[in-house]
C-alpha positions in Angstrom: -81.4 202.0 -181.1 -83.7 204.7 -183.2 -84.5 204.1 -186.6 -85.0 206.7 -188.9 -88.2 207.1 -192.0 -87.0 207.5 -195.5 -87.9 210.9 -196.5 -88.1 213.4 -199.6 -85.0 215.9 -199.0 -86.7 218.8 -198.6 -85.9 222.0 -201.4 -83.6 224.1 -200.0 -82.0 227.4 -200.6 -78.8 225.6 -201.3 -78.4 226.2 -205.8 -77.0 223.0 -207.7 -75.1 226.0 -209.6 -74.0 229.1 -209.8 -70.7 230.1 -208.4 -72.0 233.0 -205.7 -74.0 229.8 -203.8 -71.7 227.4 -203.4 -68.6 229.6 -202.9 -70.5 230.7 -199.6 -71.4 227.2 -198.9 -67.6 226.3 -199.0 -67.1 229.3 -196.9 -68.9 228.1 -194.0 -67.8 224.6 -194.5 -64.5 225.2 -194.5 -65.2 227.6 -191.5 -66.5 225.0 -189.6 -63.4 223.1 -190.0 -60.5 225.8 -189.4 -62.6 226.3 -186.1 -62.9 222.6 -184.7 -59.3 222.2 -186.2 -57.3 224.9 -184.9 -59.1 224.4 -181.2 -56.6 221.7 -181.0 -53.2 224.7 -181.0 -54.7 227.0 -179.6 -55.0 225.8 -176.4 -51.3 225.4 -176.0 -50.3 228.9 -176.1 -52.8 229.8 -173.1 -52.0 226.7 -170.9 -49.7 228.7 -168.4 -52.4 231.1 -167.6 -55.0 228.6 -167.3 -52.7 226.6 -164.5 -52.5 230.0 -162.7 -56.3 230.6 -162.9 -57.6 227.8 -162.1 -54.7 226.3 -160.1 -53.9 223.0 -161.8 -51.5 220.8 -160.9 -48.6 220.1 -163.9 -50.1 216.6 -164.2 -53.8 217.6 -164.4 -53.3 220.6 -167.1 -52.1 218.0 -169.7 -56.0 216.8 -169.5 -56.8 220.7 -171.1 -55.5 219.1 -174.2 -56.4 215.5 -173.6 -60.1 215.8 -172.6 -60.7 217.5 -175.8 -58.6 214.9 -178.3 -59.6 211.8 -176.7 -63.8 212.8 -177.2 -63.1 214.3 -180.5 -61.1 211.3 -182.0 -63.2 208.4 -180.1 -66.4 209.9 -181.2 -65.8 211.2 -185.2 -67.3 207.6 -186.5 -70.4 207.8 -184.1 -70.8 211.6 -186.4 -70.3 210.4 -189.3 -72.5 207.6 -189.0 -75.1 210.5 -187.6 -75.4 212.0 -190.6 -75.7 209.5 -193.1 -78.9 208.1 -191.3 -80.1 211.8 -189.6 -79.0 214.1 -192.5 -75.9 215.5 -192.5 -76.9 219.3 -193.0 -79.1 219.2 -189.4 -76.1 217.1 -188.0 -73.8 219.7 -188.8 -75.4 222.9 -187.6 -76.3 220.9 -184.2 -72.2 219.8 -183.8 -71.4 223.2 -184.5 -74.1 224.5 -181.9 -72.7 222.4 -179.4 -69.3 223.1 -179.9 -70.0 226.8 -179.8 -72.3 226.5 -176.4 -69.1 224.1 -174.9 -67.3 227.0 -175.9 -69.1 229.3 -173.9 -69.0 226.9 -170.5 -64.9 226.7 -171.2 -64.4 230.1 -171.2 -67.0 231.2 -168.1 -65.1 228.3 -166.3 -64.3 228.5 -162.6 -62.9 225.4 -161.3 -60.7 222.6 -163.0 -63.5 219.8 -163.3 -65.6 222.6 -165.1 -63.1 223.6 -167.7 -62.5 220.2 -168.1 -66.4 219.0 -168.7 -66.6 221.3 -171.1 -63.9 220.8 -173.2 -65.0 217.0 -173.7 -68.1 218.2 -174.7 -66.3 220.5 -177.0 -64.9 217.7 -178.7 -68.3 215.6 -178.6 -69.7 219.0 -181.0 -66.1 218.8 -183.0 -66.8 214.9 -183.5 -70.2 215.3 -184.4 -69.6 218.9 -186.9 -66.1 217.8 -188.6 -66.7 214.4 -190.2 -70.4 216.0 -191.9 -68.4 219.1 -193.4 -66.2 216.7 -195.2 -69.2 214.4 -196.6 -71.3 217.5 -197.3 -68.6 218.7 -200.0 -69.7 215.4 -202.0 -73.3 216.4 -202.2 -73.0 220.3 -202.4 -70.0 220.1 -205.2 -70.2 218.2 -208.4 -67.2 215.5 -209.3 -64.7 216.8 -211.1 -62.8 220.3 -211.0 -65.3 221.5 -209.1 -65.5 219.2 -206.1 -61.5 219.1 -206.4 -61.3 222.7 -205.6 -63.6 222.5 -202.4 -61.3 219.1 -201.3 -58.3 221.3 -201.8 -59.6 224.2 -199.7 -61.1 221.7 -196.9 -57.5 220.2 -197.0 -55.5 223.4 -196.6 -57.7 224.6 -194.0 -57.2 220.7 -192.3 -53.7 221.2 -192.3 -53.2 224.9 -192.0 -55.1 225.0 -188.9 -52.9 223.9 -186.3 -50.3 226.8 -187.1 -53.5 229.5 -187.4 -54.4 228.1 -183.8 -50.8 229.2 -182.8 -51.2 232.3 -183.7 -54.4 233.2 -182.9 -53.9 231.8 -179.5 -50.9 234.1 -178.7 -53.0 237.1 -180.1 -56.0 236.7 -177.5 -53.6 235.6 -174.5 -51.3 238.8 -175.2 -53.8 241.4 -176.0 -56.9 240.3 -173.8 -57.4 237.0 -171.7 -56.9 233.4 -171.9 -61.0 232.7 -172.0 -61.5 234.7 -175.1 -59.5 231.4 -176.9 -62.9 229.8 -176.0 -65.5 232.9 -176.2 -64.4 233.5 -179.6 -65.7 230.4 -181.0 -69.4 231.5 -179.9 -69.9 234.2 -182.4 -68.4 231.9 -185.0 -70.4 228.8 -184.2 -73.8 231.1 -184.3 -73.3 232.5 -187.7 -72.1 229.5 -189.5 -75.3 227.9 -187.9 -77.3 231.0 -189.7 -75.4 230.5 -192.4 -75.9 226.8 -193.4 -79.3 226.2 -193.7 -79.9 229.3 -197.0 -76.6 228.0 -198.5 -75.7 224.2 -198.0 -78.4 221.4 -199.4 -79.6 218.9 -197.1 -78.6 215.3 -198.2 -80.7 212.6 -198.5 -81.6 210.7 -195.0 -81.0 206.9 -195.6 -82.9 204.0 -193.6 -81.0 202.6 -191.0 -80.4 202.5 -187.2 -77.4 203.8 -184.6 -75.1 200.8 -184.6 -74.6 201.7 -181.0 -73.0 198.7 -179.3 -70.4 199.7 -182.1 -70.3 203.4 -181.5 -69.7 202.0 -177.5 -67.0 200.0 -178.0 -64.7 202.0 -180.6 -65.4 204.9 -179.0 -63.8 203.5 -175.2 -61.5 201.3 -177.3 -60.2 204.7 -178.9 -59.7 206.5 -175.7 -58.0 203.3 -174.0 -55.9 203.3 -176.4 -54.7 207.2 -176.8 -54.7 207.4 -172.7 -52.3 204.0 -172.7 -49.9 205.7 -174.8 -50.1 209.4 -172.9 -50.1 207.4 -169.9 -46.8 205.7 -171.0 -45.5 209.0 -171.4 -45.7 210.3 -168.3 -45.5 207.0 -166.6 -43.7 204.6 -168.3 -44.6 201.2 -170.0 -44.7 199.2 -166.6 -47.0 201.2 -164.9 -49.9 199.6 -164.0 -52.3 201.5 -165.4 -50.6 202.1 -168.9 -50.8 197.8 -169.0 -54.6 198.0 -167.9 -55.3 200.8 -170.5 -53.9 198.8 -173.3 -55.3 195.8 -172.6 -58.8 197.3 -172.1 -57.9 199.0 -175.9 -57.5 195.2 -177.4 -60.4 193.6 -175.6 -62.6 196.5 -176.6 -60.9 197.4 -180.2 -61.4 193.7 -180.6 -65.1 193.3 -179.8 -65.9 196.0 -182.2 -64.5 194.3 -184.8 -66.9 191.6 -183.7 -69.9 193.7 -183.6 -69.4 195.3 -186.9 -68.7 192.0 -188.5 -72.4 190.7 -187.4 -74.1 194.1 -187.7 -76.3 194.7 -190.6 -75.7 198.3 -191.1 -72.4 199.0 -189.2 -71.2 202.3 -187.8 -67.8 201.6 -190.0 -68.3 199.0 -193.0 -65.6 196.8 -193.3 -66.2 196.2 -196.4 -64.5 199.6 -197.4 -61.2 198.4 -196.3 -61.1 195.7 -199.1 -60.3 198.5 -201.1 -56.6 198.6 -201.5 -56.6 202.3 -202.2 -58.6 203.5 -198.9 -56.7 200.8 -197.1 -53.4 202.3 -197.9 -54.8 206.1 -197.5 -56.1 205.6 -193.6 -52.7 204.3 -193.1 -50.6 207.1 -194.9 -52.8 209.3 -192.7 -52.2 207.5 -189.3 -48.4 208.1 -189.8 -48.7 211.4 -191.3 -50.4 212.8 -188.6 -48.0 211.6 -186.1 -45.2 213.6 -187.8 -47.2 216.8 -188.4 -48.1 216.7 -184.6 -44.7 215.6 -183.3 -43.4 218.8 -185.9 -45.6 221.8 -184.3 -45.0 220.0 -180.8 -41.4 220.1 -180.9 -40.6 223.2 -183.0 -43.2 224.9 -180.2 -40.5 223.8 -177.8 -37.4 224.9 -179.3 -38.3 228.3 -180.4 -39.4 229.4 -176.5 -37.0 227.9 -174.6 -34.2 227.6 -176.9 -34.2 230.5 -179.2 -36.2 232.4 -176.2 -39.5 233.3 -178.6 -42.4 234.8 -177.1 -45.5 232.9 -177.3 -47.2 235.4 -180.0 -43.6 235.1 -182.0 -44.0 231.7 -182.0 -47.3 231.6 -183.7 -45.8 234.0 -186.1 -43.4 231.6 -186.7 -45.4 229.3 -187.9 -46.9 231.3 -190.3 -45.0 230.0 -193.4 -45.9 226.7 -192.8 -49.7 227.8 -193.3 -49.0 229.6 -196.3 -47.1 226.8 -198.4 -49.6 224.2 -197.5 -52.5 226.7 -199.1 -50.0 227.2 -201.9 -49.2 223.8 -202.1 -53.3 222.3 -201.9 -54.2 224.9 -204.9 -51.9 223.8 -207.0 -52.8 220.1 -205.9 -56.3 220.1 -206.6 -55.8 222.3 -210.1 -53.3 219.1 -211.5 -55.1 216.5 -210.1 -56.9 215.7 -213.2 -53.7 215.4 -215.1 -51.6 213.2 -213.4 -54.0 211.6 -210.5 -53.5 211.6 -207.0 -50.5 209.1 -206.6 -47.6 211.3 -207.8 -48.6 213.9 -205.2 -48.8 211.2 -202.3 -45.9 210.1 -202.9 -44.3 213.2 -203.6 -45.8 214.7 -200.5 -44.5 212.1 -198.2 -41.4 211.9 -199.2 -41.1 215.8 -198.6 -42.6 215.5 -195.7 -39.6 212.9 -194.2 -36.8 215.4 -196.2 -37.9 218.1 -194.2 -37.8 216.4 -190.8 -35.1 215.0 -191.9 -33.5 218.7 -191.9 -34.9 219.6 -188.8 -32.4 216.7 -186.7 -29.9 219.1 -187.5 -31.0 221.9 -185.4 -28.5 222.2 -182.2 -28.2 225.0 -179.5 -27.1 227.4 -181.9 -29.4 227.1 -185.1 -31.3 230.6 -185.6 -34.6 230.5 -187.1 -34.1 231.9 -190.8 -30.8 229.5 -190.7 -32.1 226.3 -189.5 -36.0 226.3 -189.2 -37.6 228.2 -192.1 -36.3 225.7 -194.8 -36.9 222.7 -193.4 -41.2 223.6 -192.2 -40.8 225.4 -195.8 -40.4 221.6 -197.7 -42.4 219.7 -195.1 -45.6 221.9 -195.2 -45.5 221.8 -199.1 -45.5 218.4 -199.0 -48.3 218.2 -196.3 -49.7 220.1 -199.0 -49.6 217.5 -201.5 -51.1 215.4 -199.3 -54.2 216.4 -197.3 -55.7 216.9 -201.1 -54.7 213.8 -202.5 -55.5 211.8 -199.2 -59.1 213.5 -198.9 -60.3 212.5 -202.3 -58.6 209.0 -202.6 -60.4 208.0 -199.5 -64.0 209.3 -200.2 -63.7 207.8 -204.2 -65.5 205.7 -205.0 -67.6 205.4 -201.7 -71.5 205.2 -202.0 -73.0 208.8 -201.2 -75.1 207.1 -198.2 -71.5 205.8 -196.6 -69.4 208.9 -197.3 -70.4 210.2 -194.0 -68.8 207.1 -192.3 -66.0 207.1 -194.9 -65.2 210.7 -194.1 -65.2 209.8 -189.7 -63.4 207.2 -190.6 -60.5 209.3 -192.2 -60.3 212.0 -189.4 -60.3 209.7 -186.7 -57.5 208.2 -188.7 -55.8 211.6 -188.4 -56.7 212.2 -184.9 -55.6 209.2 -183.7 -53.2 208.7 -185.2 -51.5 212.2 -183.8 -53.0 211.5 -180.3 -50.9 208.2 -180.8 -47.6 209.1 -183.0 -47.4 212.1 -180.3 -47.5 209.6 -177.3 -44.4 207.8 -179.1 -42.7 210.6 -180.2 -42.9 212.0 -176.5 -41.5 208.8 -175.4 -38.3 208.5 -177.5 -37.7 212.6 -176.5 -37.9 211.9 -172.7 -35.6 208.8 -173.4 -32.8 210.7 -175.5 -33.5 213.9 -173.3 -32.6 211.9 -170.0 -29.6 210.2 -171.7 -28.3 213.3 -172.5 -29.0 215.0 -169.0 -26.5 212.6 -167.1 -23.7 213.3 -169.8 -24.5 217.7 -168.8 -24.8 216.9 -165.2 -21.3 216.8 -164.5 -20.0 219.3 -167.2 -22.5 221.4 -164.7 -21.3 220.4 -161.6 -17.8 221.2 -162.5 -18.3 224.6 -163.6 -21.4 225.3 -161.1 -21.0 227.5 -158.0 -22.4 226.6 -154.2 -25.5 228.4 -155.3 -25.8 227.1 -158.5 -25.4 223.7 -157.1 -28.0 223.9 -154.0 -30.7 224.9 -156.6 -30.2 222.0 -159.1 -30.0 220.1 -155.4 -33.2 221.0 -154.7 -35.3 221.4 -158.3 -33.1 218.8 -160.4 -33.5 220.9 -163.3 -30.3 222.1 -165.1 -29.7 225.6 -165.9 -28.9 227.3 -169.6 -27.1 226.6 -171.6 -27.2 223.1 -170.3 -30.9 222.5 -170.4 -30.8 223.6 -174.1 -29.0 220.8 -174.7 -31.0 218.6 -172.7 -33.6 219.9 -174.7 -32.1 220.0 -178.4 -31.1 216.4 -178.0 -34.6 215.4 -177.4 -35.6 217.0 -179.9 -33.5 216.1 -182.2 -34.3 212.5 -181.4 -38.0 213.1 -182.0 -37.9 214.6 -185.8 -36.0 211.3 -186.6 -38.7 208.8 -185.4 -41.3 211.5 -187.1 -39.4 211.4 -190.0 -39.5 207.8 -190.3 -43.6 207.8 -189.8 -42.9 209.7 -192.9 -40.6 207.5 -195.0 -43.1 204.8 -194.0 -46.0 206.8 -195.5 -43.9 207.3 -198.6 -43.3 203.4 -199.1 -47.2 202.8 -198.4 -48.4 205.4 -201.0 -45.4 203.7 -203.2 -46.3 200.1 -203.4 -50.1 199.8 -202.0 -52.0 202.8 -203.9 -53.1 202.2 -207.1 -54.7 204.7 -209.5 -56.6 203.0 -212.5 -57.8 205.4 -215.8 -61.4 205.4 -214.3 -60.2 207.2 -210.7 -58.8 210.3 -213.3 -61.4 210.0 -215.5 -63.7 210.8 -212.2 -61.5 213.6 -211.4 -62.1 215.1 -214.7 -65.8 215.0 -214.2 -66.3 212.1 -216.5 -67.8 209.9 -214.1 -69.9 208.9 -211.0 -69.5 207.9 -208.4 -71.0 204.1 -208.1 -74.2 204.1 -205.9 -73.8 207.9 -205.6 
């Protein structure tokens, strides 16, 4: 354990007004965010060329994706903790430094363990850059309109970013290579590093020391956890090692609790969860995120093998999604002040569950404009709703000095909680999808000539158009258990969220934040 002086923040470049300042320092926070965000998509796009490069095995490339998530989500409280004690401004241009550098290694990668290496390291920068962008909007904008504005662009960008990543990934994998998804990060990383120091004010370093028996054991508990349920997946739930991964998840979820509960200045205060209101947000977010994941992962699906896009189409697809959300945070953060942030959580969720709701009625021959448009249409306008209202009801009334840990604590909410909701989601499609595969088997065999028959014989995959049925079915199956992670965040932001005169009166400026 280190513990750090109390110092004077040191005068920086960063103004306390004036429009031209601060809209730059959003810029490059917001930048930061959009880059360690969309990293997540854009991946997926270039996962068939990295197999062929660097000859992994079907089972190994899911750890592309995995090595980065399960770092990034186990570590985001360790970064958030970081900057409350370190100072989050030099916390946030080293995350981002690192990330850019991991960057670099994943893209000049030659063999499978050194992509690999390198992408948890990416998420180590992510962890370590993502949580401090979020807690430095509470000491670079004042309360009010103002800081509602930034909290509305950080939240479109939160939620946008996973459909950017789409496109952008088909864009570099089409028109140049698969490495430039990871080289184009470096520039990026080195001119928001440049940037931050002559437009974002250093916070105030508060006394205290790395809690880091707790960072230990939520961290491992985290990725226990996430790797049970991928492992459950892919395995299923007797498999040896998914049991052994979930009980090492309680033991180790559970000593943390322990350790934080003795700790004198804990990497995640309990004490915040007696607030009703941040209580009921980290839960909106964990179900939330499973559904937004489980939508881009199944939509990704059925657009290229069922309506036959090409990986740059899809991205384009999901274009509109971006769009509303943006449309749908501005419009957020500017009524905020009227009505508070409950109207638009619920709102939001319930949106959000209408519009997957919609999407279980896609079948083998939806079309896009028919079937798809409207329903990602009313679910990203209600994710829209959201991310805004979710942002600012979990960092109110928080003390500056714990916004850092307040602000981990509600992404690794939202990682986790996709990394999890995923797992499950995956699990009830490979259920339905098998189900529905021994009802098509026959229909196939009946119809099937000798050759058709010796090649399902020997791959055991059915052909078109019976696989898109295989495949709808699943599908179809999966936006109903997302849409009911949904229904449940609607209830939640229903009955546990409550908004008293004070939280508007904050949003209107009026107030401070206690022990801000």
């Amino acid at each position: 354990m280190s513990t750090s002086k109390p110092t004077t923040p040191r005068k920086s470049a960063a103004p306390r007004s004036g429009g031209d300042g601060k809209g730059i320092a959003l810029f490059v926070i917001a930048s930061c965010q959009l880059m360690v965000v969309l990293d997540i998509t854009i991946v997926n796009i270039a996962l068939p060329h990295i197999q062929s490069a660097l000859d992994f095995s079907t089972t190994s490339l899911s750890w592309v994706v995995n090595a980065y998530t399960l770092t990034f989500g186990g570590l985001l409280l360790l970064g958030g903790r970081c900057g409350d004690i370190l100072g989050r401004r030099r916390v946030f241009v080293f995350g981002v430094l690192l990330f850019g550098l991991a960057s670099l290694f994943c893209g000049l990668a030659q063999a499978e363990w050194h992509l690999l290496a390198a992408r948890a390291l990416q998420g180590v920068g992510g962890a370590i850059a993502s949580p401090t962008a979020l807690s430095l909007i509470t000491t670079t904008f004042d309360e009010g309109p103002e800081r509602n504005r930034a909290f509305g662009v950080f939240a479109g960008v939160s939620a946008g970013g996973g459909a950017i990543g789409l496109v952008a990934g088909g864009m570099l994998v089409e028109w140049l290579d698969w490495r430039w998804i990871f080289f184009v990060n470096v520039p990026i990383a080195v001119l928001i590093a440049f940037l931050t120091p002559r437009h974002v004010r250093e916070s105030e370093r508060h006394p205290g020391h790395f809690d880091l028996a707790g960072a230990l054991t939520s961290t491992l508990g985290m990725v226990a956890l996430v790797y049970g349920f991928i492992r459950a997946s892919q395995e299923g739930w007797r498999d040896p090692y998914t049991i052994g991964s979930f009980a090492a998840a309680v033991v180790l979820l559970a000593g943390f609790l322990a350790i934080e509960r003795r700790s004198q200045q804990p990497i995640t205060p309990l004490h915040m969860f007696a607030d009703r209101n941040r209580s009921g947000t980290y839960a909106i977010m964990l179900c939330l995120a499973a559904a937004i994941f489980g939508m881009f992962f199944f939509l990704t699906l059925f657009v290229q093998q069922v309506l036959a896009f090409s990986p740059l189409a899809t991205g384009f697809a999901f274009l509109p999604v971006s769009a509303i959300i943006a449309v749908a945070a501005g419009l957020t953060s500017s009524l905020l002040p009227r009505f508070g942030p409950k109207p638009f959580m619920v709102t939001g969720s319930v949106l959000a569950a209408l519009g997957l709701a919609w999407l279980t009625l896609t079948d083998v021959h939806s079309t896009y404009a028919g079937s798809i448009l409207g329903p990602i249409l009313v679910f990203g306008f209600g994710m829209g709703f959201m991310f805004v209202s979710l942002t600012i009801m979990a960092l109110s009334n928080v003390p500056q000095r714990e916004s850092g840990a307040a602000s981990g604590l509600l992404n690794a909410t939202q990682q986790v909680g996709g990394s999890l909701g995923l797992s499950i989601l995956v699990t009830v499609f490979g259920t339905y999808s098998r189900d529905e595969a021994k009802r098509q088997v026959p229909a196939f065999l009946s119809q099937a000539g000798p050759l058709e028959k010796a090649q399902f014989a020997r791959t055991g995959e059915l052909p078109p158009p019976y696989a898109d049925q295989v495949l709808t079915s699943g599908v179809s199956a999966g936006f109903i258990t997302a849409a009911v992670f949904a229904a449940a965040a609607a209830l939640i932001a229903l009955f546990v969220i409550k908004v008293r005169p004070s939280d508007i009166e904050r949003l209107k400026g009026g107030g401070m934040l206690p022990g801000a």
